[in-house]
ROPA-521433 format. One line per field, with one value per residue (C-alpha): x, y, z. Coordinates in steps of 0.02 Angstrom, whole numbers, plus 50000, padded with zeros to 5 digits. Each point is the difference from the previous one (the first is absolute). Layout:
xx = c(X,...)
yy = c(Y,...)
zz = c(Z,...)
***
This chain:
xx = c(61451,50084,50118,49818,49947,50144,49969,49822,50047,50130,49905,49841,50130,50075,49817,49904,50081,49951,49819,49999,50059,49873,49858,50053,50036,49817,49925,50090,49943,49809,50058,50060,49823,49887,50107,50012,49826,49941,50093,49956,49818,50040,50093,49869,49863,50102,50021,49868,50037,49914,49844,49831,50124,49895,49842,50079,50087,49851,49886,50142,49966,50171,50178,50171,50124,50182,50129,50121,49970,50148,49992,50118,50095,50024,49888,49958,49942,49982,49914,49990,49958,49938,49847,49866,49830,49862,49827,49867,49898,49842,50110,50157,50135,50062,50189,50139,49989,50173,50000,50106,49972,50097,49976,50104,49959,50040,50028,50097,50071,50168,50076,49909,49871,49918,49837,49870,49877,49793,49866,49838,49909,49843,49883,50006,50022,50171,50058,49964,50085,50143,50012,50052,50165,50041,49889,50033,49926,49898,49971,49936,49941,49943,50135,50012,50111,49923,50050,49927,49864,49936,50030,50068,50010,50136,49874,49962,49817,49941,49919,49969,50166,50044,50150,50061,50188,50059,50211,50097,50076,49901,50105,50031,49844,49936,50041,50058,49838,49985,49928,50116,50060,49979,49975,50037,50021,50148,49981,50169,49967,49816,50073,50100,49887,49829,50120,49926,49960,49852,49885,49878,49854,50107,50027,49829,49924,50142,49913,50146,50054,50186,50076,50140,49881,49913,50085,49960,49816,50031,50050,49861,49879,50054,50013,49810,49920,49946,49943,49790,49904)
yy = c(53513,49883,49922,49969,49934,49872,49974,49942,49872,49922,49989,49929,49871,49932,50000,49912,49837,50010,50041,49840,49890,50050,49968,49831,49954,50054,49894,49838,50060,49988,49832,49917,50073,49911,49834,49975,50066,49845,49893,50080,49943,49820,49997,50057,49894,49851,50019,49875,50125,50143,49969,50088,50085,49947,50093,50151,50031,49954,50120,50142,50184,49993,49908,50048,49893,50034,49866,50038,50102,50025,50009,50023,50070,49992,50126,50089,49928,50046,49918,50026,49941,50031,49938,50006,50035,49909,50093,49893,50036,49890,49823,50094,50103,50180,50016,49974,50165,49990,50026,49989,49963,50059,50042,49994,49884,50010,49857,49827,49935,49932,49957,50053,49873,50036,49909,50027,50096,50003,50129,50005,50133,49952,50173,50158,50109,49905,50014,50191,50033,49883,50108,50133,50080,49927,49881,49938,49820,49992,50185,50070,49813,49855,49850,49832,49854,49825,49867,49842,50048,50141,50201,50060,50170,50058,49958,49811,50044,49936,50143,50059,50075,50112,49912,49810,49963,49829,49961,49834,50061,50020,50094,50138,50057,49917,50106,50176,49980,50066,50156,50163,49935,50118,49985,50116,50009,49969,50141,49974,49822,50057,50093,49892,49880,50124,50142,50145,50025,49904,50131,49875,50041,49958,49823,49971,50039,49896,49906,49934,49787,50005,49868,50007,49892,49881,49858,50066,50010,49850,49931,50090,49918,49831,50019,50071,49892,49889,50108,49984,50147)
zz = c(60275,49917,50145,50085,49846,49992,50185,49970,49865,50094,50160,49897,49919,50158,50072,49835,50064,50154,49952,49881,50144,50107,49897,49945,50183,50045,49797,50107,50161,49947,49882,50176,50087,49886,49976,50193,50020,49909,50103,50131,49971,49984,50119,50115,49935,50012,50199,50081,50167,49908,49993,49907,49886,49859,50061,50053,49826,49915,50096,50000,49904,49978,50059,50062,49963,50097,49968,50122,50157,50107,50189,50119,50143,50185,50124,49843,49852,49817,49851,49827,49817,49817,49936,49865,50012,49895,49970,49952,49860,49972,49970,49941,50098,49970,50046,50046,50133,50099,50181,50136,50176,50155,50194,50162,50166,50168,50116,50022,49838,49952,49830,49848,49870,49830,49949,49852,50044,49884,50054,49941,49995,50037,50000,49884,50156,50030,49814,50006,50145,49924,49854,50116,49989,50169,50091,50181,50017,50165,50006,49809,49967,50097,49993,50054,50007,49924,50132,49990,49886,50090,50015,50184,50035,50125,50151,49910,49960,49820,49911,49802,49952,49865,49971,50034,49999,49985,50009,49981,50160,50127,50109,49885,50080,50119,50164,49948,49881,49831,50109,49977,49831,49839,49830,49859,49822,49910,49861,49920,49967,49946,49885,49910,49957,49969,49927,50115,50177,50035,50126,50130,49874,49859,50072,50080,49800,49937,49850,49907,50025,49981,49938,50134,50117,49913,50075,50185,49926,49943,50187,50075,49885,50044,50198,50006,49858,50116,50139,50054,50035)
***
């Protein structure tokens, strides 16, 4: 008993260290998400090819902000990146909700880009299908690229969408489509900042205005200030 005692102490001291490393690596992981999440925004709104940005952030339920999606590959593709996810709340925002977005393509491609990527989510249908363990955009919720001001669907109709994505590079999307790609919660992050798993129900009644992201608010307040009904 006590060799497996003495066993248990050791193996919990050589682990401890491990344990604290992890958890400050994920404290700068979500640090890095918000920071480049606000730059993200500017960056977005700053790009005269982007256009009607403004309106669709300022008529959004809630936004998805990913500030670098990875894409790449040669026949088949993969693409992948961490995000945040913004709930609005009357004129305020409930978050940050961490999120990570992935999927696989098929076809043509060579070499491998990254670009900023913004959703808005622009119905309550979308955002509770978002809040999903695992969503597939284009299947469990209706998704669109923004290109040149308007939503395309994978057959180029414009329609109502669920959900409107906008990148600083276009071809992140454009072509294999945002169509196939998934989203799902990033409950290890979630938990760092909100101190427990956060359930879809939890989020959606989310009531509390962290402090964490009032500059993005803060960003989002200026880009849609000026936006007409």
């Amino acid at each position: 008993m006590l060799q497996n005692f003495r066993f248990i102490i050791i193996l919990y001291t050589c682990l401890f260290p491990l344990t604290v490393f992890a958890i400050n690596e994920k404290k700068l992981t979500v640090v890095n998400l918000i920071e480049s999440s606000e730059d993200t925004l500017k960056i977005l709104h700053q790009n005269s090819d982007i256009k009607n940005f403004q309106k669709y952030m300022s008529k959004s339920r809630a936004i998805l902000i990913f500030p670098e999606v990875y894409e790449g590959g040669f026949i088949f593709g993969a693409k992948g990146g961490n995000g945040i996810l913004l709930i609005k709340k009357g004129e305020k925002f409930t978050g940050p909700f961490f999120y990570s977005l992935g999927g696989l393509s098929i076809g043509l491609q060579a070499g491998a880009k990254s670009g900023r990527v913004v959703m808005t989510v622009m119905t309550n249908r979308g955002l509770k299908s978002i809040l999903k363990e695992r969503v597939k955009l284009g299947v469990d919720v209706d998704a669109v690229v923004v290109k040149g001001g308007v939503g395309y669907s994978a057959e180029s109709t414009p329609r109502l969408a669920d959900v409107y994505s906008f990148s600083n590079n276009d071809g992140l999307f454009i072509g294999t489509s945002i169509e196939g790609s998934y989203l799902q919660p990033r409950n290890d992050l979630n938990e760092v900042v909100h101190k427990k798993k956060l359930s879809p129900d939890d989020i959606i009644r989310y009531q509390t205005f962290n402090k964490e992201i009032d500059d993005l608010t803060k960003i989002i307040s200026r880009i849609t200030k000026d936006v007409k009904e």
